[in-house]
Backbone as JSON Lines, residues from 0, in Angstrom:
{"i":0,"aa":"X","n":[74.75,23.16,-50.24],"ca":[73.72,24.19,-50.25],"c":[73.23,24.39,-51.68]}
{"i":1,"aa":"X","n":[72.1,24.4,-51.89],"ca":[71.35,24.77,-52.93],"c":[71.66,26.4,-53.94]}
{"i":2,"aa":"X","n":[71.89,26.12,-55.38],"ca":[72.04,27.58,-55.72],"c":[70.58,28.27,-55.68]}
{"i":3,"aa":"X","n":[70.8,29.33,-55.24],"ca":[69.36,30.46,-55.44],"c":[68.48,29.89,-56.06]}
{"i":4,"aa":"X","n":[68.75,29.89,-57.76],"ca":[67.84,29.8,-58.5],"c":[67.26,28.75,-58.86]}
{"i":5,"aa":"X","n":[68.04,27.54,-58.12],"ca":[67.41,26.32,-58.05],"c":[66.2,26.33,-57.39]}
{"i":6,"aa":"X","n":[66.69,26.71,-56.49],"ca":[66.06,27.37,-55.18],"c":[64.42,27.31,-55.39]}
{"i":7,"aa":"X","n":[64.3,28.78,-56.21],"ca":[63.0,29.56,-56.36],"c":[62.27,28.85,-57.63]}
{"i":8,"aa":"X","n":[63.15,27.98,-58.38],"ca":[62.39,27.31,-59.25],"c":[61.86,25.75,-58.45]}
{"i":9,"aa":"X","n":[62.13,25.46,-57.67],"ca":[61.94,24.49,-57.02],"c":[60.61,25.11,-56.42]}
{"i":10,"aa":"X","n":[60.67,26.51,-56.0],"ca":[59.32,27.08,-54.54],"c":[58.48,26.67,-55.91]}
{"i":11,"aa":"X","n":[58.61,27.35,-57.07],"ca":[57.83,27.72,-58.18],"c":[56.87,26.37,-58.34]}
{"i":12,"aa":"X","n":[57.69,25.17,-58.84],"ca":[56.79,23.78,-59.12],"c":[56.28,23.37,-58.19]}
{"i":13,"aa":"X","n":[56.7,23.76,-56.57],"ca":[55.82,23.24,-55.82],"c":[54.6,24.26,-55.4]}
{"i":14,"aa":"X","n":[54.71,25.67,-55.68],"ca":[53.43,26.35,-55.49],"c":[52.46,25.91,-56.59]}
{"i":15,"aa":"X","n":[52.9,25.36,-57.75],"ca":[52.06,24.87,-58.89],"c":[51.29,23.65,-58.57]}
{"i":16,"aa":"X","n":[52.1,22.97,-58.02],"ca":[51.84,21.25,-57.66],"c":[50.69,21.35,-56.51]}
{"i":17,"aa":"X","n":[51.06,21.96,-55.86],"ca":[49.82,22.33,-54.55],"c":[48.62,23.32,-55.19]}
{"i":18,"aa":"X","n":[49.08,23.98,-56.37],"ca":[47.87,24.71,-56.75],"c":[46.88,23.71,-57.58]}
{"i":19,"aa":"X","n":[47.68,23.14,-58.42],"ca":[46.74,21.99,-59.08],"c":[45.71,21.34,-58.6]}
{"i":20,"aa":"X","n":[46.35,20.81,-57.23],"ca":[45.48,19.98,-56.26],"c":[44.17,20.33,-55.64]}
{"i":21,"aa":"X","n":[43.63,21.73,-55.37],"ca":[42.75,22.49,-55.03],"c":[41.78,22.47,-55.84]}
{"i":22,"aa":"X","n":[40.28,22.48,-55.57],"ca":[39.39,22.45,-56.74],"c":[38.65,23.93,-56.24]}
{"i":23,"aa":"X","n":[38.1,24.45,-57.33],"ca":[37.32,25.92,-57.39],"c":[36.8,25.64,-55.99]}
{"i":24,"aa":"X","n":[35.71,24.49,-56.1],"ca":[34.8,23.94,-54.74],"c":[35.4,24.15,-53.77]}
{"i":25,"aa":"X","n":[36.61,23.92,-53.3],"ca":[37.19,23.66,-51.85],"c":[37.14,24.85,-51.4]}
{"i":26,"aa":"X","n":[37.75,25.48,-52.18],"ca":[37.44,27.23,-51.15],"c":[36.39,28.27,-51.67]}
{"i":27,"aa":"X","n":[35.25,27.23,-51.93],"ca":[34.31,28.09,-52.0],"c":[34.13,29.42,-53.71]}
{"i":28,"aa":"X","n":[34.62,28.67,-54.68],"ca":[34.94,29.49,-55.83],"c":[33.77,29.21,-56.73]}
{"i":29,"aa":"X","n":[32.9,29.15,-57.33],"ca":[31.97,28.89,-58.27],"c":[32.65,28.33,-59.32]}
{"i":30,"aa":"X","n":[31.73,27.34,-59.81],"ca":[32.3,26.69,-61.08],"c":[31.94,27.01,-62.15]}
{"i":31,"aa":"X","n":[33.25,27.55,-62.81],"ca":[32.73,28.67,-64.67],"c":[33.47,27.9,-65.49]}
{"i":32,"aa":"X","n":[32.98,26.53,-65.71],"ca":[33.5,25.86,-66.6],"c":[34.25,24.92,-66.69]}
{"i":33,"aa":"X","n":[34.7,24.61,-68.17],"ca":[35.7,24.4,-68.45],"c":[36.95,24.35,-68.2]}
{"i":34,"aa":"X","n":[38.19,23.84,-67.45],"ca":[39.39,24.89,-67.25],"c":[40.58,23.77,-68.43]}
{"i":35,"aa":"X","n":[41.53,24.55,-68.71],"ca":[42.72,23.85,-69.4],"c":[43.51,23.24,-68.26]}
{"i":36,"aa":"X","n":[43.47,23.61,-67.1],"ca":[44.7,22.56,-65.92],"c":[43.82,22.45,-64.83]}
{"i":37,"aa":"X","n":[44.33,21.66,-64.21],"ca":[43.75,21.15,-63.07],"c":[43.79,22.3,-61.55]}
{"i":38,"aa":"X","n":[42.73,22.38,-60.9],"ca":[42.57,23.13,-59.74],"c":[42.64,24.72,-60.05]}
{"i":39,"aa":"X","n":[43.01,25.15,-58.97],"ca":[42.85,26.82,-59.36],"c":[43.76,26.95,-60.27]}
{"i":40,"aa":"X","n":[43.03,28.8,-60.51],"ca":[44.45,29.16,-61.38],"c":[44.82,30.24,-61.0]}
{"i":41,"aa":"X","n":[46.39,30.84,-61.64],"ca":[47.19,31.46,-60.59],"c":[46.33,32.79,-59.93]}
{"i":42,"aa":"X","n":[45.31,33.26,-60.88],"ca":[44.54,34.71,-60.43],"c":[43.55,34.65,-59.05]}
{"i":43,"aa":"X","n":[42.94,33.01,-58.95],"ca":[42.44,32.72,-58.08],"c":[42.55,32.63,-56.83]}
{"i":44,"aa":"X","n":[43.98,32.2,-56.67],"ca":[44.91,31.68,-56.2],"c":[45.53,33.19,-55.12]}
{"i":45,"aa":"X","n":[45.71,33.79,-56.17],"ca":[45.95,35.33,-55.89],"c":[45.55,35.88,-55.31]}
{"i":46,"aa":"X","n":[44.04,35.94,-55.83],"ca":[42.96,36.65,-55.28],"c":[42.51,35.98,-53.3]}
{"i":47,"aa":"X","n":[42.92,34.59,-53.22],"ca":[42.62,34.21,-52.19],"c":[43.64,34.61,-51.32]}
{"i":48,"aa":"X","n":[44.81,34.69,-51.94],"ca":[45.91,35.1,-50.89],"c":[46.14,36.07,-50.76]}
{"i":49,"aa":"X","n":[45.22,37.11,-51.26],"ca":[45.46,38.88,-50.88],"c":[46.27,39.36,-51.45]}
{"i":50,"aa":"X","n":[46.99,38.76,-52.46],"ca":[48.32,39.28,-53.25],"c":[47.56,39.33,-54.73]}
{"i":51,"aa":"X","n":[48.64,40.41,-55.36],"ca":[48.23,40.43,-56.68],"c":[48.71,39.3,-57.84]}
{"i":52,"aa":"X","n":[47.82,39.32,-58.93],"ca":[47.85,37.83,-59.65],"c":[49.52,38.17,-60.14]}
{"i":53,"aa":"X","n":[50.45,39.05,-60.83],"ca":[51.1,39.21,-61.1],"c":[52.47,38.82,-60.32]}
{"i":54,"aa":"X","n":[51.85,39.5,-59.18],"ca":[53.24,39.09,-58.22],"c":[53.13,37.64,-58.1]}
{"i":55,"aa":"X","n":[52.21,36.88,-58.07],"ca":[51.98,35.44,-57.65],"c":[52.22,34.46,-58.17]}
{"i":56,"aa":"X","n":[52.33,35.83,-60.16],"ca":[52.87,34.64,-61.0],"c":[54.61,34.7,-61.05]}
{"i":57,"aa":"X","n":[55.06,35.8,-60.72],"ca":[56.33,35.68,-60.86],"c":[56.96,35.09,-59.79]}
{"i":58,"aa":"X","n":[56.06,34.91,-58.5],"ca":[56.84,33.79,-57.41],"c":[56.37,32.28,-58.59]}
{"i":59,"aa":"X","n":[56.01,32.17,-58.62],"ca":[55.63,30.57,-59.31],"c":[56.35,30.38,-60.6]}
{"i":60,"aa":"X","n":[56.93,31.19,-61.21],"ca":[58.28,32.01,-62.11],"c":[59.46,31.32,-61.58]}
{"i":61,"aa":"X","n":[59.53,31.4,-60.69],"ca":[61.43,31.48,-60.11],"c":[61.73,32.84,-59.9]}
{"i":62,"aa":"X","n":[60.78,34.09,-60.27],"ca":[61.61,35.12,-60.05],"c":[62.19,35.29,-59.23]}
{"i":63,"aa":"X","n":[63.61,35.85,-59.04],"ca":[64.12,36.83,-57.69],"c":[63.18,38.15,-57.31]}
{"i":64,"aa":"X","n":[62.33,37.65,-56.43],"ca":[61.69,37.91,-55.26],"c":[61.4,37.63,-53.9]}
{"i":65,"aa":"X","n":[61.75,38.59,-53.21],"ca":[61.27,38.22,-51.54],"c":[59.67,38.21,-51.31]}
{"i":66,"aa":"X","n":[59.51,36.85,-50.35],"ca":[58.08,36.53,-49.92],"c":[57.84,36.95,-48.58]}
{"i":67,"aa":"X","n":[57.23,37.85,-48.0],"ca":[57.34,38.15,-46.8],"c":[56.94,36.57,-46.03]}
{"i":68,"aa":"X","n":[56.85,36.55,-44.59],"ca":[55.87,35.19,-43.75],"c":[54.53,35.52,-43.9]}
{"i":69,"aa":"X","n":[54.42,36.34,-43.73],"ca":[52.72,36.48,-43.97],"c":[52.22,36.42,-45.09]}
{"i":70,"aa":"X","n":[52.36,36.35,-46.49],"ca":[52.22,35.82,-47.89],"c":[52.26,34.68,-47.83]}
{"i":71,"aa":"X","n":[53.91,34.17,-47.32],"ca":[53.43,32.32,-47.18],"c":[52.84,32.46,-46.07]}
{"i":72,"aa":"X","n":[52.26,32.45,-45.4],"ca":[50.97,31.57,-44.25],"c":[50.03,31.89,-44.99]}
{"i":73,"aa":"X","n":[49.32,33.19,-45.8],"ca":[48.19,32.76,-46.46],"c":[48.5,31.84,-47.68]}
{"i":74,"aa":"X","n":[49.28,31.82,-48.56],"ca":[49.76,30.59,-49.72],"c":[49.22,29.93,-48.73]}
{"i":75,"aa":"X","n":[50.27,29.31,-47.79],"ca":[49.73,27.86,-47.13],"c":[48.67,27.79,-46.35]}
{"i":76,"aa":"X","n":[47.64,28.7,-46.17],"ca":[46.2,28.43,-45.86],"c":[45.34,27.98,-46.96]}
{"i":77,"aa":"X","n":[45.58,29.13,-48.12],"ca":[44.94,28.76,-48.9],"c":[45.03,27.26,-49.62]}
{"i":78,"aa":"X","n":[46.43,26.94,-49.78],"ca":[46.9,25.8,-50.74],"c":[46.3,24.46,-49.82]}
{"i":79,"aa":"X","n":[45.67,24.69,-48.12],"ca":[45.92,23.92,-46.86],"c":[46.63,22.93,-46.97]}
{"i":80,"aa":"X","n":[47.89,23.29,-47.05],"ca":[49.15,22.75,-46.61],"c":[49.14,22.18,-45.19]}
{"i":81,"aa":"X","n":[49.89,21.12,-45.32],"ca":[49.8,20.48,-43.82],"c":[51.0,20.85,-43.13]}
{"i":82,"aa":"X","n":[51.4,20.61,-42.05],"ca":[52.79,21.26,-41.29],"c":[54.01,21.06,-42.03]}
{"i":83,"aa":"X","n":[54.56,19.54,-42.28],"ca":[55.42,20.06,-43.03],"c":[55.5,20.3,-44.61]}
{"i":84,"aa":"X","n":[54.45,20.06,-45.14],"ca":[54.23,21.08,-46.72],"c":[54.59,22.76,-46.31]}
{"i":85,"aa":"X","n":[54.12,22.92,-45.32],"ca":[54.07,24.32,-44.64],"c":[55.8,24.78,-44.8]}
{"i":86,"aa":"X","n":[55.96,23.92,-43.33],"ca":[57.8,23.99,-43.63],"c":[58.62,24.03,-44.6]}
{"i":87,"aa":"X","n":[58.2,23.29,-45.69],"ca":[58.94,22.98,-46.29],"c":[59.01,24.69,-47.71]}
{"i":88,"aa":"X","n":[57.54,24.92,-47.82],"ca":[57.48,26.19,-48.12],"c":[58.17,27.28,-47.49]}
{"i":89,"aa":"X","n":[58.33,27.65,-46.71],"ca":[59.03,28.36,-46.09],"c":[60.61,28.44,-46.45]}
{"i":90,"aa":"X","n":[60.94,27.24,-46.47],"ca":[62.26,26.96,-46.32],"c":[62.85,27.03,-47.91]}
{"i":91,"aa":"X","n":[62.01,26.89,-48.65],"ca":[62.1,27.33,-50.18],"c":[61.87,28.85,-50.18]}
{"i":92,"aa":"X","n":[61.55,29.18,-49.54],"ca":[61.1,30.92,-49.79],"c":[62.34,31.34,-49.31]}
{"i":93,"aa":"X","n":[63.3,30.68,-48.19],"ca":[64.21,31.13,-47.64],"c":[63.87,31.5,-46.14]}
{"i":94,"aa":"X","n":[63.17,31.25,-45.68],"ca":[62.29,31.73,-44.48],"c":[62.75,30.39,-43.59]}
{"i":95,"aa":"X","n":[62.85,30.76,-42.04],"ca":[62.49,29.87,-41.21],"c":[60.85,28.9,-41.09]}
{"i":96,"aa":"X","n":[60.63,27.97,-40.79],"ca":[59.44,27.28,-40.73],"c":[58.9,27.6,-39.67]}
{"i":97,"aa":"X","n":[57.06,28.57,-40.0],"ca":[56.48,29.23,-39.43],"c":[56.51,28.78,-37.7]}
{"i":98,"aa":"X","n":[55.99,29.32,-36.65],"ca":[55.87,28.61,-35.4],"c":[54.14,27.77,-36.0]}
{"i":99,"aa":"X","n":[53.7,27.31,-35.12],"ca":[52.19,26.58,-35.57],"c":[51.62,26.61,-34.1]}
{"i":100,"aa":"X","n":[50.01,26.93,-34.48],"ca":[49.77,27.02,-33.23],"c":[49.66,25.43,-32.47]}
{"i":101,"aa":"X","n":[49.52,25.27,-31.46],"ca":[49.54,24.23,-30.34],"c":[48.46,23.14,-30.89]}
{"i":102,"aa":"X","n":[47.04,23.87,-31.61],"ca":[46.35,22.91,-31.89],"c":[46.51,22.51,-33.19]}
{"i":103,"aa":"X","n":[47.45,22.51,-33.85],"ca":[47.84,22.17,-35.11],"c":[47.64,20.51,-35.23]}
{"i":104,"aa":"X","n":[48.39,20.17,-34.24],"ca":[48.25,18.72,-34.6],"c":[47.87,18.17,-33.01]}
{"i":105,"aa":"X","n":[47.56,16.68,-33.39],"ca":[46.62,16.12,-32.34],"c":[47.49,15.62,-31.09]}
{"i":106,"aa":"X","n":[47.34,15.51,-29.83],"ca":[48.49,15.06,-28.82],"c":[48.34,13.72,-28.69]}
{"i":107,"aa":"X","n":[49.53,13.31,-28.4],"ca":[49.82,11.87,-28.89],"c":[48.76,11.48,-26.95]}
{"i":108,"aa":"X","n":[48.13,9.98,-27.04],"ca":[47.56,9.51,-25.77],"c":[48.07,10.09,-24.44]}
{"i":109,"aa":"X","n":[49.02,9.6,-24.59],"ca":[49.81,9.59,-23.66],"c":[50.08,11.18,-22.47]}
{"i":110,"aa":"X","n":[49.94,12.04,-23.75],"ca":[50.3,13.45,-22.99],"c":[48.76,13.79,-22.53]}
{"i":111,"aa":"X","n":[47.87,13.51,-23.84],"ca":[46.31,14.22,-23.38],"c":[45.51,13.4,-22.45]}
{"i":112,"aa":"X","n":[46.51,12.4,-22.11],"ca":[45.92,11.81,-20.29],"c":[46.29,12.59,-19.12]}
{"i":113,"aa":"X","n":[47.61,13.8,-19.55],"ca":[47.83,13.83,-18.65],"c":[47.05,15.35,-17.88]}
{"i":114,"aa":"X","n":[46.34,15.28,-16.74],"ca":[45.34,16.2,-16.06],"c":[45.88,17.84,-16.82]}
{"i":115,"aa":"X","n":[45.41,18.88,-17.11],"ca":[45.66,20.67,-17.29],"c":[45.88,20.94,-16.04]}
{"i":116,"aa":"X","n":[47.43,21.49,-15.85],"ca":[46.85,22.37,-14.15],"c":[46.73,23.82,-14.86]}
{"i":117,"aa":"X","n":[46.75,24.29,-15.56],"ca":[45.99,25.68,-15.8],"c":[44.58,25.78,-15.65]}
């Protein structure tokens, strides 16, 4: 088992790593420039996930802090994390891996041949 603080420094580089990846453009942010790192930054980031920039920086910190599920599902909307980026967030937060809805991912042939009786 992982110690704690490995733990939350581990959530930390990967909320960074997924933040990098995002450009102002993708969710609709105007472009003011210049930036020193790549993709959003943490206030943006913040601001998209309904949380304050502060708290958002001390999850991306390592701080000892609890993330409710509903903080990570917007993180992982905003960051659009795929299912298991999703999971795997979660499971760094300490959280079980969210349920997903049904149309999350595509049904393999085989099942979406088979007739709806609803």
């Amino acid at each position: 088992m992982q110690h704690p603080e490995d733990q939350r420094r581990e959530l930390g580089l990967f909320l960074r790593s997924r933040r990098e990846q995002i450009t102002p453009d993708q969710v609709g942010l105007p472009h003011t420039g210049r930036r020193r790192t790549p993709g959003l930054r943490r206030e943006e980031l913040a601001l998209l996930a309904g949380i304050s920039a502060t708290w958002y920086t001390y999850l991306e910190q390592g701080r000892d802090i609890r993330v409710s599920e509903q903080v990570l599902g917007s993180l992982a909307s905003v960051l659009r994390l795929g299912r298991h980026e999703r999971d795997h967030l979660f499971r760094l937060a300490g959280h079980a891996p969210a349920a997903q809805p049904v149309d999350d991912e595509p049904l393999a042939a085989q099942i979406a041949a088979v007739p709806r009786l609803l």
